[in-house]
N, C-alpha and C positions, 0 to 999 in steps of 0.2 A: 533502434528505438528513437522516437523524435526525444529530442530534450527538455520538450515541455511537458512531456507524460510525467519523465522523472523529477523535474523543478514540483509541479505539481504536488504529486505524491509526497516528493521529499518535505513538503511546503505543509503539506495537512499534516503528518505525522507530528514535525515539529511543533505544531500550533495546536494541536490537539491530541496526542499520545505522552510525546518527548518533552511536554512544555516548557524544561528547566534545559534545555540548551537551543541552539537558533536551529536553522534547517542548513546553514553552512556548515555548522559543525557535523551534520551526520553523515557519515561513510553510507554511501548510498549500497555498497556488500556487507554492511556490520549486519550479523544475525538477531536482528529485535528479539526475537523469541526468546533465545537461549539466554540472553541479556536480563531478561524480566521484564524490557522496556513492553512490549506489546503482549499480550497475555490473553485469556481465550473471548474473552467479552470483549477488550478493545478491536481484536482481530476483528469480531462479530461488526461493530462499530465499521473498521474499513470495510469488509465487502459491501457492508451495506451504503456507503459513502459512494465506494467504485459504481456501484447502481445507478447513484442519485448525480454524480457527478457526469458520469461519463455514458451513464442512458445504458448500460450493460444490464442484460436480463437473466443477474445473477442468481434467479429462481430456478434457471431453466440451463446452469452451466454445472457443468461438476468440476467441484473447486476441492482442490486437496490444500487444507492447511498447510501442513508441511512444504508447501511448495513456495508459501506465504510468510517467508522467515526475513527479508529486507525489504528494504526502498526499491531496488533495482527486482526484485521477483515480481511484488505487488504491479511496477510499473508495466513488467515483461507481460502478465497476466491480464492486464490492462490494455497494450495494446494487441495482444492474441487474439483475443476476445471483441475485441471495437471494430464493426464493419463503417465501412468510409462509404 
């Protein structure tokens, strides 16, 4: 996965889910979910972000939450999904 999907990712979360720690600090495999940090509305917030960020036609993808639990799944999911 390039390292800038995951700086990325890691980068929004921090600044917009995680706000009371940096995006260094987050363990790019910590499970958000199970944490409390990211919950079902925020989730909602990232796909819709991964859309608007990264042109992904997450109308037209079938996306399992659950699949959706760190930094480094969202990122994986991000580039699975992004045609070059």
């Amino acid at each position: 996965m390039p390292e800038t999907t995951l700086a990325t990712v890691r980068t929004y979360i921090a600044h917009n889910v995680a706000t009371d720690v940096s995006a260094e600090e987050l363990d790019p495999d910590l499970n958000l979910v199970a944490l409390g940090i990211v919950t079902s509305l925020s989730l909602l917030r990232i796909i819709a972000w991964t859309g608007e960020q990264f042109g992904l036609p997450v109308n037209d993808l079938e996306i399992n939450p659950k699949e959706l639990i760190s930094i480094r799944s969202i990122a994986d999911f991000i580039d699975e999904n992004t045609t070059n």
